[in-house]
C-alpha positions in Angstrom: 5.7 6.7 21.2 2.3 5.0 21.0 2.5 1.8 21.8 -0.3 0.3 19.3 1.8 2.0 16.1 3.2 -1.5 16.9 -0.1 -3.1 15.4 -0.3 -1.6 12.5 -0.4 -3.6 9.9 1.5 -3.1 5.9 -1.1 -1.2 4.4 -2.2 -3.2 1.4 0.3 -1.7 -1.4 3.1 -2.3 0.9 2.7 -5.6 0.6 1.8 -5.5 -3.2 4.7 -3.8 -4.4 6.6 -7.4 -1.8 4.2 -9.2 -3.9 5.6 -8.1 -7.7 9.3 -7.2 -6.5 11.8 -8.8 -8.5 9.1 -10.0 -11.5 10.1 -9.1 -15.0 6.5 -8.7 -16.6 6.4 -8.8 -20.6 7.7 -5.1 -21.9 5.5 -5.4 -24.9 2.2 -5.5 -22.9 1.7 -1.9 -21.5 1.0 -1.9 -18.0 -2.5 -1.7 -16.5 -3.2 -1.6 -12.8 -6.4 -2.1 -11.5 -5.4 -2.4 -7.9 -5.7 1.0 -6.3 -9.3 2.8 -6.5 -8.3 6.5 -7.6 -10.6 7.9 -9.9 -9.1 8.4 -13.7 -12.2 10.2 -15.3 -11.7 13.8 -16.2 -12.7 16.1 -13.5 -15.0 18.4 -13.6 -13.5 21.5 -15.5 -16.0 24.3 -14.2 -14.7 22.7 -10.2 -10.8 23.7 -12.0 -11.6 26.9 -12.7 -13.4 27.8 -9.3 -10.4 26.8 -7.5 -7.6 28.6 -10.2 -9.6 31.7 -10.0 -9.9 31.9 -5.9 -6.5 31.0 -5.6 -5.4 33.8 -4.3 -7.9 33.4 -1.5 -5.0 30.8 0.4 -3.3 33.9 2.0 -6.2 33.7 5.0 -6.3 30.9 7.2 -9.7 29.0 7.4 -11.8 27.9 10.1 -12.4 24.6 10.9 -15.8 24.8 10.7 -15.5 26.1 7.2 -17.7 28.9 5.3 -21.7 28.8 5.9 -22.3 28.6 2.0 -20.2 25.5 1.9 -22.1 23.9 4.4 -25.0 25.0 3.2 -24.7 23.5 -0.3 -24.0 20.4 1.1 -26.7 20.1 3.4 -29.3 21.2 0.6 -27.5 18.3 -1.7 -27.7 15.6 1.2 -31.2 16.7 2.0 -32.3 16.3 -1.7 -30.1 13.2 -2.4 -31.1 11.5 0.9 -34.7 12.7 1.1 -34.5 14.3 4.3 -37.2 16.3 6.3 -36.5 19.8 5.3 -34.8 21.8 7.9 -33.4 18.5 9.0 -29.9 18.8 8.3 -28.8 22.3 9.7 -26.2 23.7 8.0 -24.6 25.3 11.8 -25.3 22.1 13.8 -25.4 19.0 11.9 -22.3 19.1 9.0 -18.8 19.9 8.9 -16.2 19.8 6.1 -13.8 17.8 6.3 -10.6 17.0 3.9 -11.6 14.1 2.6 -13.4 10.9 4.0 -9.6 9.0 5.1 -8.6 12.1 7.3 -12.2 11.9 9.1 -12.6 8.5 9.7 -9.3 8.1 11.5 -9.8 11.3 13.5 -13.6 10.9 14.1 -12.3 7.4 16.5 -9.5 9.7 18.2 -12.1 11.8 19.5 -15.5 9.0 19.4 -13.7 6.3 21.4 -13.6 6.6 25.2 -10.9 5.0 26.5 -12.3 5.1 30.2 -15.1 2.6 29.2 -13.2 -1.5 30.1 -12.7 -2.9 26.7 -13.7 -0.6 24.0 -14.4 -2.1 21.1 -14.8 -1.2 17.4 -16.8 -3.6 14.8 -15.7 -3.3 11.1 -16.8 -5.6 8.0 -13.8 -7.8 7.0 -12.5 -7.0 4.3 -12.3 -3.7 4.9 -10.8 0.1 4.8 -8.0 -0.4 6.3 -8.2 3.1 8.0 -11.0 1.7 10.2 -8.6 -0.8 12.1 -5.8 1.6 12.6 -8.4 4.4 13.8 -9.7 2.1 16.3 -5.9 0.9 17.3 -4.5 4.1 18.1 -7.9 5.2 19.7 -7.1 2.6 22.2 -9.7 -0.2 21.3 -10.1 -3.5 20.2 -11.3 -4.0 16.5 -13.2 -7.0 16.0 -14.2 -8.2 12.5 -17.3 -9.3 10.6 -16.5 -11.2 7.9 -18.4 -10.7 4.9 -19.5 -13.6 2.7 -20.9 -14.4 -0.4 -24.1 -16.4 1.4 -24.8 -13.3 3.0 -24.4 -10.9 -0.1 -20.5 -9.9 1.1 -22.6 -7.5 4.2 -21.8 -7.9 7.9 -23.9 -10.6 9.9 -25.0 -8.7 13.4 -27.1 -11.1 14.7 -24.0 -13.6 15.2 -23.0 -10.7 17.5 -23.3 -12.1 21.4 -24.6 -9.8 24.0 -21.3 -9.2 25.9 -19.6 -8.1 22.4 -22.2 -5.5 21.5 -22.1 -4.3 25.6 -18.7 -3.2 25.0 -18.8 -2.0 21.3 -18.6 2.0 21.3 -18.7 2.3 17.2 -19.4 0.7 14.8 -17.7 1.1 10.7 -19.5 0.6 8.2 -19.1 1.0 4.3 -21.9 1.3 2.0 -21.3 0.9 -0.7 -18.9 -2.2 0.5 -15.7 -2.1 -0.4 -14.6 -4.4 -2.4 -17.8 -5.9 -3.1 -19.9 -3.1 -3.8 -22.9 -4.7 -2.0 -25.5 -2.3 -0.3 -26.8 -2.3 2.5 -30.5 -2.1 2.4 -33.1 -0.3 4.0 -34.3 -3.1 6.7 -30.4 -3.8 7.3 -29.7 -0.5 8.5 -32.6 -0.3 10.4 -31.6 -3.6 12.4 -28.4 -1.5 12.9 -29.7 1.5 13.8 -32.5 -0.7 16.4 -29.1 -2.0 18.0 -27.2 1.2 18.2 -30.1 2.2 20.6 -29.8 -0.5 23.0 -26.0 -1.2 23.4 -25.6 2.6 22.6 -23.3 2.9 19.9 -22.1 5.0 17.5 -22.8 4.4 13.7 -19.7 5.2 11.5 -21.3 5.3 7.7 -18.5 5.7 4.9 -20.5 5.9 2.0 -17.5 7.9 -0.4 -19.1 5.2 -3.1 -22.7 6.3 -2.9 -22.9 8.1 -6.1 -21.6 5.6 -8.0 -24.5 3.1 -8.9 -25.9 1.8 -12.2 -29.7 2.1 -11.6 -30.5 5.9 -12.2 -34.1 5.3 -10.3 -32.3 2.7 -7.3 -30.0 5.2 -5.6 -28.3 3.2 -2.4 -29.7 4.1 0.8 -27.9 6.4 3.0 -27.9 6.1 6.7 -29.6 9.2 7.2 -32.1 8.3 5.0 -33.0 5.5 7.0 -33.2 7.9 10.4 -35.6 10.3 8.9 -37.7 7.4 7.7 -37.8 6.4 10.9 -38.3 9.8 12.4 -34.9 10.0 14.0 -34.6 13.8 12.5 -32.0 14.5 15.3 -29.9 11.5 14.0 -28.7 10.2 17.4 -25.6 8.5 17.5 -25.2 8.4 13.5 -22.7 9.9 11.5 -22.3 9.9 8.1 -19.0 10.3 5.8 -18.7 11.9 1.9 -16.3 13.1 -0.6 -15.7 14.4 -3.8 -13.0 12.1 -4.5 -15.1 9.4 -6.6 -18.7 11.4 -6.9 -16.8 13.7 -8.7 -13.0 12.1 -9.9 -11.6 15.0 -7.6 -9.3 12.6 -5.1 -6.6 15.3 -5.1 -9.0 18.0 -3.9 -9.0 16.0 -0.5 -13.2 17.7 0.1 -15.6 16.0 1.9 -17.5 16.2 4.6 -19.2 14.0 7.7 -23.0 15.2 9.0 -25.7 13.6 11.3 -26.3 13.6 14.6 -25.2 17.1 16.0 -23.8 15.9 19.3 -21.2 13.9 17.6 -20.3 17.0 15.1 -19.9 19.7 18.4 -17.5 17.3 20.1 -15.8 16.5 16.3 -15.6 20.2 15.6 -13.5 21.1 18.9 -11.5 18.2 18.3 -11.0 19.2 14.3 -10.1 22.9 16.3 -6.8 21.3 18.0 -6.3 18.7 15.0 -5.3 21.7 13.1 -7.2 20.6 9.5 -9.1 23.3 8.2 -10.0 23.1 4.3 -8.1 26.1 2.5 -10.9 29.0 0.9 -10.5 27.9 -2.7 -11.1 24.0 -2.1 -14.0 24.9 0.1 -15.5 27.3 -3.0 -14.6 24.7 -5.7 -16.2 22.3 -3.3 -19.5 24.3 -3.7 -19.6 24.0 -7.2 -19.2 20.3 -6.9 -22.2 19.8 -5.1 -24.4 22.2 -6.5 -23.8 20.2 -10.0 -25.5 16.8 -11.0 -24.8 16.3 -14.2 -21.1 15.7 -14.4 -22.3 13.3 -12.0 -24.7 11.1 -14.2 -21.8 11.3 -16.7 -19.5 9.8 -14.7 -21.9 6.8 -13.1 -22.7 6.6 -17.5 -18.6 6.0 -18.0 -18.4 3.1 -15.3 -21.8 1.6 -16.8 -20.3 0.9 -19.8 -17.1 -0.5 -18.7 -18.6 -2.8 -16.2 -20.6 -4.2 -19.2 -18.0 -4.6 -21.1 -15.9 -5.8 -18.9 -18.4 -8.5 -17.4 -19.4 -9.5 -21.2 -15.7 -10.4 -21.4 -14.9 -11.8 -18.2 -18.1 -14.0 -17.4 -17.5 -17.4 -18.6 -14.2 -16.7 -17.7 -14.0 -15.9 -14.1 -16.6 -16.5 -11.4 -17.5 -12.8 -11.3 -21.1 -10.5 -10.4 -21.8 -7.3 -11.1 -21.8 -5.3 -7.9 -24.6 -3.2 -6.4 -22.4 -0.1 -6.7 -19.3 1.5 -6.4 -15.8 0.8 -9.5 -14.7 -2.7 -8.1 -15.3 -6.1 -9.3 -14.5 -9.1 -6.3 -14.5 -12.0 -8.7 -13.2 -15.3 -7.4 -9.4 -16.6 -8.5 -8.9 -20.3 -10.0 -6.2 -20.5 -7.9 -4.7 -18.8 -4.5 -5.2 -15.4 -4.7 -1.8 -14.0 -4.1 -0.5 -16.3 -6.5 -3.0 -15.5 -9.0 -2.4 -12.0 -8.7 1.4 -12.3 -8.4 1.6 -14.3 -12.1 -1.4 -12.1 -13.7 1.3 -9.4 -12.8 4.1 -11.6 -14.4 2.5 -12.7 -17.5 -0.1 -10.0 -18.1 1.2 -7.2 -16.7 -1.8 -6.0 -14.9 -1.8 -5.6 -11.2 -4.6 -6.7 -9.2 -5.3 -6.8 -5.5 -5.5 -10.0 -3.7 -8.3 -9.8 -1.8 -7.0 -11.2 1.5 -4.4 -8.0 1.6 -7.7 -5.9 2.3 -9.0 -8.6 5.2 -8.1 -10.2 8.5 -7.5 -13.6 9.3 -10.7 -14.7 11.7 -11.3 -18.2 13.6 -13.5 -18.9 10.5 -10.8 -18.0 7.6 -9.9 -15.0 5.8 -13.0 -14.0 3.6 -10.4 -12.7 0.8 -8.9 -15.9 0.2 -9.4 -16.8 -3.7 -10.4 -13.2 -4.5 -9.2 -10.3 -6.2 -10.5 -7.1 -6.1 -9.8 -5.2 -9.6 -10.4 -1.0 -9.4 -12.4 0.0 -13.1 -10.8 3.2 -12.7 -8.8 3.5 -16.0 -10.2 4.4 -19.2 -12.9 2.2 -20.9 -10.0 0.9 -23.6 -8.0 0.1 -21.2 -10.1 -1.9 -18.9 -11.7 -4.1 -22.0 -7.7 -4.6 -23.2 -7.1 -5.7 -19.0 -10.3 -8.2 -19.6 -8.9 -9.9 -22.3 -5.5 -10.6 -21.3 -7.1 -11.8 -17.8 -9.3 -13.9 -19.9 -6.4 -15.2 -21.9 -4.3 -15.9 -18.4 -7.5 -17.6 -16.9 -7.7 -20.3 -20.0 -4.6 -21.4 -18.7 -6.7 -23.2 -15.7 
């Protein structure tokens, strides 16, 4: 077997369901958990039908490339949503579906990393995916962590980076929209990043599954792509991007998304998809289309978490020590107390299960940036989460 399954840690809700075993929360208080980050809106019924209707459709395999028009609605959407140079983002070249953003960022590292190369290494923000460090473990290289902290808006600090790190970095993970924090990475960050790439040479891995989720209908996030054709960089080089339907468009089952950018990358990624043996079946590739050709269940769905972030931060402020992210459905508010203790009686007493944060980070020489934080997933309906807010403001008087 492969040795470095050896180093893979729990995944966080492994250790969670540790965390609550045995505890007898009150049976009167209907449970609420706010700890995993699926999507609970409605999806989108027209995407339903698209997929009931072609259903019959699953008796031919795919390719692994997947139909031109999907491709082609999704480079028209990312050109439009992303501002790209028309003609920019070819549709043959410079996409390829993928089923879902967790399946492609492992994979992408199994085929990115070059294990020839002394010392490969992988950076990450910390906390973190946890996908990213067991992609870059069983791609045979070394992940090192960047911890994100509150004096630097929760976003990775490169410049603490020495020379002989970057040398040997081969990719670099990043998530933006953060998770947990929801922080954003800004224009002038990612063109630092992008400035660096180019001299160590260095692929840029850009998750950014939360980039339709933001409150500010005019302040999109920036998406990494974005950045290279502002810069000119209409060939992309050595940047890759990653995006789903799961929480654009509540549609985590569909397992849709895709990766696009710089077409090198995508050539290699396609003949390694071709022996991966992961093609996206006809009728989720035609619902798919549908998806992305629609905006407006999507500025319904960014209206449903507006109003339960601001009622759920009206609740919570003078309660907890809690912010209202840039983007994405999570809230990383510090705990009173220890966070896995916090968590553990919330759980006990409230019945509501939250995340503690440092399950979703690494222990570094400085600390573990989530120590004395929670991360808490507004996924379930508005009624829900304000009833959540209350009893966590109720448990947090206790303090």
């Amino acid at each position: 077997m492969n040795s470095e399954l050896q180093n893979l840690q729990p995944y966080p809700f492994q250790r969670l369901a540790q965390l609550k075993k045995g505890l007898a929360p009150p049976l009167n208080l209907k449970h609420i958990p706010l700890s995993i980050g699926e999507p609970k809106h409605a999806p989108p019924q027209f995407v339903l039908n698209v997929l009931t209707n072609h259903i019959g459709r699953s008796a031919h395999y795919p390719t692994t490339q997947g139909i031109v028009a999907l491709r082609e609605a999704i480079a028209k959407w990312a050109i439009k949503r992303f501002k790209l140079a028309p003609g920019s983002l070819d549709a043959n070249a410079n996409v390829l579906p993928v089923n879902g953003t967790r399946e492609a960022l492992f994979s992408f590292a199994q085929c990115a990393i070059d294990r020839n190369k002394p010392s490969p290494k992988v950076m990450m923000p910390n906390p973190f995916y946890q996908i990213y460090e067991g992609a870059a473990l069983l791609a045979g290289a070394q992940p090192v962590f960047l911890n994100c902290l509150e004096q630097n808006h929760f976003l990775p600090n490169y410049e603490d980076i020495d020379p002989a790190t970057w040398k040997s970095c081969q990719m670099v993970y990043i998530c933006n929209p953060g998770n947990p924090s929801g922080a954003v990475m800004n224009t002038s960050a990612l063109k630092t990043l992008i400035k660096l790439a180019d001299k160590y040479q260095f692929i840029i891995a850009s998750d950014e599954c939360y980039s339709e989720l933001y409150f500010s209908e005019s302040k999109p996030p920036p998406g990494l792509l974005q950045v290279c054709s502002e810069l000119g960089r209409d060939d992309y080089h050595n940047c890759i991007v990653f995006h789903s339907l799961s929480k654009r468009s509540n549609l985590p089952g569909l397992r849709s998304g895709f990766v696009a950018g710089d077409r090198r990358l995508i050539k290699s990624f396609l003949q390694y998809r071709t022996y991966h043996g992961c093609a996206m079946p006809i009728p989720t590739q035609l619902a798919s289309i549908a998806a992305w050709q629609d905006e407006k269940h999507v500025v319904e769905n960014r209206n449903h978490y507006r109003k339960k972030f601001n009622a759920v931060l009206d609740i919570l402020s003078d309660t907890l020590e809690v912010t209202m992210p840039d983007a994405s459905f999570y809230l990383w508010p510090k705990t009173p107390i220890g966070e896995v203790e916090f968590c553990q009686r919330l759980f006990a007493n409230q019945n509501i299960t939250a995340l503690p944060g440092s399950f979703l980070a690494r222990d570094t020489a400085t600390g573990n940036p989530g120590e004395k934080r929670m991360r808490l997933a507004l996924v379930a309906p508005i009624k829900e989460c304000v009833e959540a807010a209350h009893r966590i403001r109720e448990f947090c008087v206790k303090f």
